[in-house]
C-alpha positions in Angstrom: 14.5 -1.9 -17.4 14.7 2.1 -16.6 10.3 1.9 -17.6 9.7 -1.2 -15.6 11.7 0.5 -12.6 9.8 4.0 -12.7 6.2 1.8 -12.9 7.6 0.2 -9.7 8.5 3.9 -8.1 5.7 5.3 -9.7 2.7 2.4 -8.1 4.7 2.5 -4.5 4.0 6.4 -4.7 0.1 6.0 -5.8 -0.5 3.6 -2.9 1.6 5.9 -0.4 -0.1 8.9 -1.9 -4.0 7.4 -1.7 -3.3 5.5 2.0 -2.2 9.2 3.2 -5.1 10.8 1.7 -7.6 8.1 3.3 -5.8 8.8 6.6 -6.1 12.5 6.9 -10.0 12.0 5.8 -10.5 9.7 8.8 -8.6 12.0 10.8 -10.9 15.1 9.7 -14.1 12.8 10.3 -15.0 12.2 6.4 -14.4 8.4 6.5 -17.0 8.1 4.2 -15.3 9.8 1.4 -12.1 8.4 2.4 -13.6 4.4 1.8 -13.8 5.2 -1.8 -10.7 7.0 -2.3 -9.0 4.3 -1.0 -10.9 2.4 -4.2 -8.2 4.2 -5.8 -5.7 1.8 -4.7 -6.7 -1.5 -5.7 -6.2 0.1 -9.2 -2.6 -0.7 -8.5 -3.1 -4.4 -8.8 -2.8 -3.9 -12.8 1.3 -2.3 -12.4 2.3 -4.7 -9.9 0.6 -7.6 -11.9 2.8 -6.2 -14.8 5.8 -5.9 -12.2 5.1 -9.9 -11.4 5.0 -10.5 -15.0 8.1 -8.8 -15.9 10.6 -9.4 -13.1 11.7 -12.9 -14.5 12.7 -11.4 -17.7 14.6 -8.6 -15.6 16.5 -11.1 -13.2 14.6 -9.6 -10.3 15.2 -11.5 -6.7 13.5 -13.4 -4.7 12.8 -10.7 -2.0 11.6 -8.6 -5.2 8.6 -10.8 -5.7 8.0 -11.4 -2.2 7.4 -7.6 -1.7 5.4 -6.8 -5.0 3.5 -9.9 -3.5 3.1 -8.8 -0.2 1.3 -6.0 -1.4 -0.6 -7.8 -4.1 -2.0 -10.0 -1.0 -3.0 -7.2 0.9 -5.2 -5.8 -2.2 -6.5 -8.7 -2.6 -7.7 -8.8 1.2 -8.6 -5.1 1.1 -10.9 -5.8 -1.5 -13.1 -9.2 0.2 -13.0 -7.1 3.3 -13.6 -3.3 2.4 -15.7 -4.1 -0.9 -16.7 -7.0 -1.6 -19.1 -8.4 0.1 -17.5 -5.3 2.5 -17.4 -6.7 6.1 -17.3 -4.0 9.0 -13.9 -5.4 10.7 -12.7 -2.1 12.2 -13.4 -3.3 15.5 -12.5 -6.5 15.3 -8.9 -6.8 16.6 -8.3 -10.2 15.6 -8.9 -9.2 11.7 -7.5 -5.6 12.0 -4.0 -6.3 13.6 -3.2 -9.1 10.8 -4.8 -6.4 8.0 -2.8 -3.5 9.4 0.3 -5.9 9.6 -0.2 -7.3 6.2 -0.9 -3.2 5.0 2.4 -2.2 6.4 4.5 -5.5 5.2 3.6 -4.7 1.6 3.9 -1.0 1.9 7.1 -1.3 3.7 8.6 -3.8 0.9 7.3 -1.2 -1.8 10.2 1.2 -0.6 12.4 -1.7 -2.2 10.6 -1.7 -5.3 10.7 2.0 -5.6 14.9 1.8 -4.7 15.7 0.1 -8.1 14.3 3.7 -9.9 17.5 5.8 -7.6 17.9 7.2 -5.1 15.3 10.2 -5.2 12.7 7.8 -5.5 14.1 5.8 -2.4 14.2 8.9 -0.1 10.6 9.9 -1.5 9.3 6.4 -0.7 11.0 6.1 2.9 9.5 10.3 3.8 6.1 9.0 2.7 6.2 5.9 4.1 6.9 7.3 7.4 4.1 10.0 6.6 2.0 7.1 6.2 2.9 5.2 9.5 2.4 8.5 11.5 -0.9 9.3 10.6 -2.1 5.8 11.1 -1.1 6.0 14.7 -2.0 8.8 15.0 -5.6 7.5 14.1 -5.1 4.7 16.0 -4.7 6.6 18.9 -7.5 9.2 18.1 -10.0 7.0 16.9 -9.2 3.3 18.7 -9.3 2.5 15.0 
């Protein structure tokens, strides 16, 4: 159980890490370079597949699932929207306010998934988390993005 709850911690943290890193490159005008760092995140599809997989064997809970599917969902979004076929949506609010909703659900329920590794994992999920949320106001309210 220890393994399967680090991989949790450990995927939470790669999509926290990645989303911060897209946000500062949009901030510093590179969105460019940012798009296909944020490539980098769909990687984490495979772990939280293997999270899915796992968590009956582990007695994981309903809301467990429901947040490692949240952000499954969103991936799977991210990539018919941002990649394949890749639809400009940016400035469409009535795809971009479910997106960013759907982005922040599944992050947000990843700070669970990260809790079951302790409680230095928690308080690193919740700072970055917030990190996170910050700078994509902050974009919001720089860019209208």
């Amino acid at each position: 159980m220890e393994s399967t709850n680090l991989v949790g911690a450990g995927v939470a943290h790669w999509i926290y890490s990645v989303s911060i890193l897209v946000f500062v490159l949009r901030l510093v005008q590179m969105p460019g370079l940012g798009h296909w760092i944020g490539l980098g995140v769909l990687l984490a599809v495979f772990p939280l597949g293997y999270l899915l997989i796992k968590g009956p064997s582990l007695g994981r809970s309903t809301l467990y699932f429901f947040q490692v599917s949240l952000m499954l969902t969103w991936l799977v979004v991210a990539l018919f929207l941002d990649w394949w076929p890749g639809i400009e949506f940016r400035q469409t609010r009535w795809i971009v306010v479910p997106y960013t909703v759907l982005f922040f659900a599944g992050a947000g329920g990843m700070i669970g998934v990260a809790a079951l590794a302790g409680r230095g994992w928690t308080i690193s999920a919740v700072v970055m988390f917030l990190i996170m949320g910050g700078l994509c106001a902050l974009l919001h309210v720089m860019t209208d993005m």
